[in-house]
N, C-alpha and C positions, 0 to 999 in steps of 0.2 A: 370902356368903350372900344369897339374895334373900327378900325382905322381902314381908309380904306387905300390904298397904294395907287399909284396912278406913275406915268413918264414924265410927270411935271414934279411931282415929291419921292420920287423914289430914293434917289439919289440921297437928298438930304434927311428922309425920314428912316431909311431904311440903311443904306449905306456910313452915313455920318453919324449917325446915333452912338452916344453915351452909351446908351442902354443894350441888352439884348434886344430882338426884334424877330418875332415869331410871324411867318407869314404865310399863308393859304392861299395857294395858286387854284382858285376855282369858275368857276360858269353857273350863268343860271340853268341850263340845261342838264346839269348834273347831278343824279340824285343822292350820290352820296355827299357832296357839297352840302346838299342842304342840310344833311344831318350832323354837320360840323358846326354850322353855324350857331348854334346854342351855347356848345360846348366850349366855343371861340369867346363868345360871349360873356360868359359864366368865369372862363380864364383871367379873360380881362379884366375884371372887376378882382381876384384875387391877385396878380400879379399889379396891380395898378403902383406905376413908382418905381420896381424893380424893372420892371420890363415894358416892351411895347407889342400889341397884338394887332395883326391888321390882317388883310386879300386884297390880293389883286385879281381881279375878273381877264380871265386868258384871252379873251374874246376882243375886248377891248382894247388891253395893253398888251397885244402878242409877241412884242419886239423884245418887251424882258423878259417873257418866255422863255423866249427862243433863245437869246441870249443866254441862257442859263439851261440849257436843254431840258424845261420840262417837258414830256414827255405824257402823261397821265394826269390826270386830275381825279378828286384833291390831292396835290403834294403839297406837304408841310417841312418849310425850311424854315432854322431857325441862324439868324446873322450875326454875329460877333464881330468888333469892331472891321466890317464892311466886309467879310469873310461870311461865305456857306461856312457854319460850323457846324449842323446833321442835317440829314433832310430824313423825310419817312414818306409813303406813298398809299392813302389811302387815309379812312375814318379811324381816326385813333381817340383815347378817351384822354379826359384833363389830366390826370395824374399821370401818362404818359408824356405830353404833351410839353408839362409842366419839369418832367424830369429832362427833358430835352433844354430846355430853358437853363439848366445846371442854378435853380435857386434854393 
């Protein structure tokens, strides 16, 4: 299941986590967002346990944007104990994605 981020959990789902934490800074107005979202999907379900998959909608949460200088959408950052540990910019595929994740 991908998760969705928000300024009320970010902190503890995405910052505090155990786990990895792969996240998709996207919009609805974006069309390569949309074609991530399957992909996201589909991750999720294999990575379920080792890691965590979620977006944050820019639009809405702009202030962790900003705070993090994105810049472009989709970017895909993945968080290591509460650390940017890669980011990439743009539709990437799951075995990318997935190797990003270092599982």
């Amino acid at each position: 299941m991908v998760k969705d981020f928000t300024t009320k959990n970010f902190e503890t789902d995405v910052l505090k986590s155990d786990l990895p934490v792969l996240v998709e800074f996207w919009a609805a107005w974006c069309g390569p967002c949309q074609k991530v979202a399957p992909i996201l999907e589909d991750l999720s379900k294999d990575v379920k346990g080792l890691a965590v998959v979620g977006k944050l909608n820019v639009d809405s949460e702009s202030e962790i944007a900003d705070d993090l200088d994105i810049m472009s959408i989709p970017t895909i950052v993945v968080f290591k104990e509460g650390k940017v540990h890669q980011s990439m910019i743009g539709v990437q595929s799951k075995e990318t994605l997935k190797k990003m994740l270092d599982l």
